[in-house]
C-alpha positions as a printed Julia matrix, in Angstrom:
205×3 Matrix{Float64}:
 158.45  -260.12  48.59
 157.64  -257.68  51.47
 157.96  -253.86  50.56
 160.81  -252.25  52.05
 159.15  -249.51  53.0
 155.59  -248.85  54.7
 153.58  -245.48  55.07
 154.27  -243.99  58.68
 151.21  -243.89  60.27
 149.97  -240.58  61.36
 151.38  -238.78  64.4
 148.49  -237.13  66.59
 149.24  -233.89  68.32
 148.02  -235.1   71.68
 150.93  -237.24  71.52
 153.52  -234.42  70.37
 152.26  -232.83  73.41
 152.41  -235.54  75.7
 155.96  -236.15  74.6
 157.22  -232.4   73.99
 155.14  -231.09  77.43
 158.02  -230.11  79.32
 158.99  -227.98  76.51
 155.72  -226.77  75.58
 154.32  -226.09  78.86
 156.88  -222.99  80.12
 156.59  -221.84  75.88
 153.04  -221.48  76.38
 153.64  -219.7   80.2
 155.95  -217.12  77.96
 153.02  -216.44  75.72
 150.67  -216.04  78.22
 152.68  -213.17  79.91
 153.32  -211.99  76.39
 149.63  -211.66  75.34
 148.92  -210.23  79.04
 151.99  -207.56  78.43
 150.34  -206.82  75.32
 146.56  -206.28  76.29
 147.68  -204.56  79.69
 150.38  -202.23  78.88
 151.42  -202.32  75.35
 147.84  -201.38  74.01
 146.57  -198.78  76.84
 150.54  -197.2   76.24
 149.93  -196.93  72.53
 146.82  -195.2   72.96
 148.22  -192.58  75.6
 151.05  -191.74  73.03
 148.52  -191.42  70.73
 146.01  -189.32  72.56
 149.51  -187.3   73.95
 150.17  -186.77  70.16
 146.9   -185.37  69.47
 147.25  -182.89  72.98
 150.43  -181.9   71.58
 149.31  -181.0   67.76
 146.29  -179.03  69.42
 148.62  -177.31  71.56
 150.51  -176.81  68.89
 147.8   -174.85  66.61
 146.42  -173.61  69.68
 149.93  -171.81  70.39
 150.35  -170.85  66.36
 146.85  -169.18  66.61
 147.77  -167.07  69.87
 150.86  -166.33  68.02
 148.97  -165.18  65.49
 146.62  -163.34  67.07
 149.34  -161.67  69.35
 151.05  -160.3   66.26
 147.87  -159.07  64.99
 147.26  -156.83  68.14
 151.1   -155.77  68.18
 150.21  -154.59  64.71
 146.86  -152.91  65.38
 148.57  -151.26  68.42
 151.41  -150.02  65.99
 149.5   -149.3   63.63
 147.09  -146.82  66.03
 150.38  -145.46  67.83
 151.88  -144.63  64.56
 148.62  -143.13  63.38
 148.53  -140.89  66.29
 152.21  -140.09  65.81
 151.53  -138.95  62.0
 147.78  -137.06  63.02
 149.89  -135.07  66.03
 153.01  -134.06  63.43
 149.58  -133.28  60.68
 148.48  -130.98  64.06
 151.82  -129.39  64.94
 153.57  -129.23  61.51
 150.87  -128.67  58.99
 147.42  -126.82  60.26
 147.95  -123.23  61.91
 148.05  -123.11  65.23
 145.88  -121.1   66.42
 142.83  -118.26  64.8
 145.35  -115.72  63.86
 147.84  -118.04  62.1
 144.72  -119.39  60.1
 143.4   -115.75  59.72
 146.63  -115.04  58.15
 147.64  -118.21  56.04
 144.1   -117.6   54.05
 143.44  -114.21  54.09
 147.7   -113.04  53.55
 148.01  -116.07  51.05
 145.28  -114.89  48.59
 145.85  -111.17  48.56
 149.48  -112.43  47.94
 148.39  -114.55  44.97
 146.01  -112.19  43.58
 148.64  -109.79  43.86
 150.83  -111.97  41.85
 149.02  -113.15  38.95
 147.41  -109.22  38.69
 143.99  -110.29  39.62
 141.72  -108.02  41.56
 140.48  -108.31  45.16
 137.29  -106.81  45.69
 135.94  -107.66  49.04
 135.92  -111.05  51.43
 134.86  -112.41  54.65
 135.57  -114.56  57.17
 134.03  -116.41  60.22
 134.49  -119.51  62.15
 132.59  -122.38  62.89
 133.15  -125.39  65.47
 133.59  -128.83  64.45
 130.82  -130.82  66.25
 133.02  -133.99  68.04
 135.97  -132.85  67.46
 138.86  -130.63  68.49
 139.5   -129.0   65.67
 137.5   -125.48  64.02
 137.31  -123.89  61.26
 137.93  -121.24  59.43
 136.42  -119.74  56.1
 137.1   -117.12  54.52
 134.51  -115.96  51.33
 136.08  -113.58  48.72
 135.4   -112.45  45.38
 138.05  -111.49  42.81
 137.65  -110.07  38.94
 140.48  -110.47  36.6
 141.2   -112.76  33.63
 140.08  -116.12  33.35
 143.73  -117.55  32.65
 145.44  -115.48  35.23
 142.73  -116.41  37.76
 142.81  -119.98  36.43
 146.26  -120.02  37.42
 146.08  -118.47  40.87
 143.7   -120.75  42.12
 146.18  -123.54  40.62
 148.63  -121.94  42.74
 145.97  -122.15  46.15
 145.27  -125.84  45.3
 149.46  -126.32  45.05
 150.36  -124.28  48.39
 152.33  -126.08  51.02
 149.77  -124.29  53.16
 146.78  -126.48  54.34
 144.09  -124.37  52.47
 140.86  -126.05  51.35
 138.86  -124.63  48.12
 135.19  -125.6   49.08
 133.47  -123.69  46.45
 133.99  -121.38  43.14
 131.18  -119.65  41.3
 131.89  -117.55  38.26
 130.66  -114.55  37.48
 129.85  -113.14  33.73
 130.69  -109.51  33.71
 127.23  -107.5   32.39
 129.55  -105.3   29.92
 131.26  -106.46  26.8
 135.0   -107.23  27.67
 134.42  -106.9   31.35
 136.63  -108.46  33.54
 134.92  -111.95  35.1
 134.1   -111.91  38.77
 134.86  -114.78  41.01
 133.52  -116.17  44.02
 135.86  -118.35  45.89
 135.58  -120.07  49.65
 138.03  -121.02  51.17
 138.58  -122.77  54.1
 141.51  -124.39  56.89
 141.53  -125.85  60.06
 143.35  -124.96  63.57
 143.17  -126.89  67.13
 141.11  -125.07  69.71
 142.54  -124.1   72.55
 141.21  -126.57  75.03
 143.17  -129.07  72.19
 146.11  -127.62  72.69
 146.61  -127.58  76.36
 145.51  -130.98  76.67
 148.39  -131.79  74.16
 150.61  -129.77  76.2
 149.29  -131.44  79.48
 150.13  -135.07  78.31
């Protein structure tokens, strides 16, 4: 008996092409112009975006750190306006104006204290000096007092506590040479005034 059935013999692709060729041949145009689309414009296009992205995120930082670095000179130029704001109301509003006023606010103050807590004034000084580089002087005033150590304690409490802008730069005290005599203080004092010159250039602005 014969078989009813025999192995196909092997089809070569030569001959699928030679029979398929007018099928294959514009497939094989449309991949051409595909792979030349992609080498020619799809590629170089991906790697502009790509190099645009990276332009753009250093743009970005770039404009974050100039923001940055803006609001950091706003501040420093707030910060120095404000701080010449506060040192011109410290001028006006807190130090004397002038020698007299300063003359007065240490010299009235203390007699006033001493005065107060019945402590002696015995004799005191004053001169002033200039500030080198700057337009401020000042004044001090050297004094010495006798009285009780509590009720002296408590007037120089008083001097350290004054609204009044009065510095204590020194205090030396003094044993009496008697038994149960009084103990002598020396105090110096000190404050600060704008010159002159200071003042009218204020005053001038």
């Amino acid at each position: 008996m014969k078989a009813l059935h025999s192995a196909a013999a092997p089809i070569s692709w030569q001959r699928v092409v030679r029979e398929h060729r007018r099928s294959l041949v514009p497939l094989g145009i449309v991949l051409a112009i595909n792979v030349i689309v992609l080498v020619a414009v799809v590629l170089p296009l991906g790697r502009r975006v790509a190099a645009n992205e990276q332009r753009a995120a250093q743009a970005a930082r770039a404009e974050q750190a100039a923001r940055a670095e803006f609001r950091g000179a706003e501040a420093v130029r707030e910060g120095k306006a404000q701080a010449t704001k506060d040192l011109e109301t410290f001028y006006r509003e807190v130090l004397p104006s002038n020698v007299a006023a300063a003359r007065r606010i240490l010299q009235s103050k203390v007699l006033a204290l001493a005065q107060e807590h019945d402590v002696d004034y015995e004799r005191g000084s004053s001169d002033t000096e200039d500030m080198r580089a700057s337009m401020l002087q000042r004044m001090v005033f050297s004094l010495t007092l006798t009285g009780e150590y509590d009720d002296i304690r408590a007037m120089i409490y008083d001097l350290e506590t004054a609204p009044e802008f009065i510095v204590i730069d020194n205090i030396v005290l003094t044993e009496g040479r008697e038994a149960n005599a009084p103990l002598a203080w020396s105090l110096e004092l000190s404050t600060y005034y704008r010159t002159s010159a200071a003042r009218a250039g204020t005053n001038g602005r």
